[in-house]
N, C-alpha and C positions, 0 to 999 in steps of 0.2 A: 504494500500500500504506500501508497507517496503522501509527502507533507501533506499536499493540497487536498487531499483527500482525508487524512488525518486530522485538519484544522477545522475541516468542514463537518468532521463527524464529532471531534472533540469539543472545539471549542464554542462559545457563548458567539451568534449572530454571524456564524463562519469569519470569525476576525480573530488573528492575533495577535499577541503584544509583542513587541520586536523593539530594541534600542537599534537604530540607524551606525554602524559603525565608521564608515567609509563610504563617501561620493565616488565613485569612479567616472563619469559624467553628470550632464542633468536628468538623467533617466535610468543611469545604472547603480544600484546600491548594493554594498553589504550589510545583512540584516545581521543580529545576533536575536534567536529566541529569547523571553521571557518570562513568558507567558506559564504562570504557574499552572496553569489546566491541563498541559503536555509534560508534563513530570513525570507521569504515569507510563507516557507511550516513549520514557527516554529522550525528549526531545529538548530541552531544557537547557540553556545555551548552547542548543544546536545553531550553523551559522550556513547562510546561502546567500547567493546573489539573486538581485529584488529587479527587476526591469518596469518603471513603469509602465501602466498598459495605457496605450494608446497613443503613446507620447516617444517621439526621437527627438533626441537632443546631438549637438554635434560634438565629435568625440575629442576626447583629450588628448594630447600627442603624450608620446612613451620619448624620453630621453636619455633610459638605459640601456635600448638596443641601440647596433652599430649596423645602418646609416641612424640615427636620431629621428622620428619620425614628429613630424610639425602638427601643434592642434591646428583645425578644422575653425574657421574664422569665429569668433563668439561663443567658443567650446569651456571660456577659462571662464567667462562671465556667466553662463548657465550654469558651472560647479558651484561658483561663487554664491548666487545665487539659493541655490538649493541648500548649502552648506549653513548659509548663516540660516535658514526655516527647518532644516532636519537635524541636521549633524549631534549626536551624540543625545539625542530624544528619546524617548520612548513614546510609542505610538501604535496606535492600532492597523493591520494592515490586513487587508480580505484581498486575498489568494483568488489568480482568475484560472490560471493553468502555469504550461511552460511551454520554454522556448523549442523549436523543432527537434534538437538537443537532446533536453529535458532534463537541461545542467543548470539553468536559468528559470527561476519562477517567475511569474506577470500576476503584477497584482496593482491591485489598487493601498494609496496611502492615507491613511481619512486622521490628515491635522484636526487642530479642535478648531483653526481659523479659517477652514475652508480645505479646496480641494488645491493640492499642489499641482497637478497637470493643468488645470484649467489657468493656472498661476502664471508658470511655464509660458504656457501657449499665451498668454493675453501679454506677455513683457515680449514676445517676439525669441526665445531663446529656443525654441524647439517645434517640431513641426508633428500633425498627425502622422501616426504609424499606423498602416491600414491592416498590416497583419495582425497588429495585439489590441486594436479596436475591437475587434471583430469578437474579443472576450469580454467585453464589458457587457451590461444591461441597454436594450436598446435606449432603454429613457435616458442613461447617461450619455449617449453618445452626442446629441444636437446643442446641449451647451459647450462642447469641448470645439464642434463647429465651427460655431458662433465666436467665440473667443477666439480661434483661429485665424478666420476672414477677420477680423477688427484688427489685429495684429499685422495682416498681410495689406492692407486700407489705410492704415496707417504707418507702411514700409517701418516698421519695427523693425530693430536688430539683425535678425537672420532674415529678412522680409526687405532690407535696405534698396536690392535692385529687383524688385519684384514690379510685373508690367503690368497684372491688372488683366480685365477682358477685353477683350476686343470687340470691335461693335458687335461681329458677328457671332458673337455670344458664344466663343470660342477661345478656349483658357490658353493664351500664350503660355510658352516655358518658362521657366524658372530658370533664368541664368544667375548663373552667380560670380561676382564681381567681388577681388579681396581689392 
């Protein structure tokens, strides 16, 4: 049986308590369990990687491998970000699945101040992911939208050389200009 499955049978409102260890981007976390209800099933500072669901953020460059590889424009600012609203928290986090993997869970993070993806997406730092969408609740899906387009309308951040429709209601590309 997997976490995901575990949390959902164990724990209160299929959510658990997870202290936020480490950002590795704006969308990829290390969790460390807490959650006294998974004591039983041995899980109890057990530790995973958390991917937010619905949500990419751009990635952080790695500076220990040789060639060095470079962040991804506004990749430092969406850690930044994330880091000072989660980082060393504890908080509740309801499990959607995992990644094709199945090395990576997708979940959702429920702050007490709102929703961190919809956060994300409305500063411009991150964009919908259409594969880990696809695990949420359809009623979540249309504000994470919504916040998206206002983000992209108002060339936000990661959104900076974005063109907008075209008259003929035809979604130009997304080029992107460092």
């Amino acid at each position: 049986m997997t976490l995901v499955e575990k949390v959902k049978r164990i724990c209160t409102n299929g959510s658990v308590t997870c202290v936020i260890e480490y950002i590795f981007d704006g969308s990829r976390y290390r969790c460390m369990v807490t959650d006294p209800e998974l004591e039983s099933a041995g899980l109890l500072y057990g530790s995973f990687t958390l991917i937010l669901a619905g949500v990419s953020c751009p990635r952080v460059g790695n500076s220990r491998v040789t060639p060095p590889t470079p962040s991804e424009p506004f990749a430092d600012a969406a850690r930044d970000f994330v880091e000072l609203r989660l980082l060393q928290r504890e908080l509740k986090i309801t499990l959607h699945g995992t990644d094709k993997s199945g090395v990576c869970l997708v979940g959702t993070v429920n702050h007490p101040r709102g929703n961190i993806a919809a956060e994300v997406l409305k500063n411009g730092l991150g964009r919908i992911s259409d594969w880990s969408i696809r695990m949420l609740n359809p009623g979540d899906v249309p504000p994470l939208r919504i916040v998206e387009n206002t983000a992209k309308v108002r060339r936000l951040q990661c959104f900076v050389c974005f063109l907008g429709v075209s008259n003929d209601n035809i979604r130009l590309p997304h080029i992107s200009c460092i």
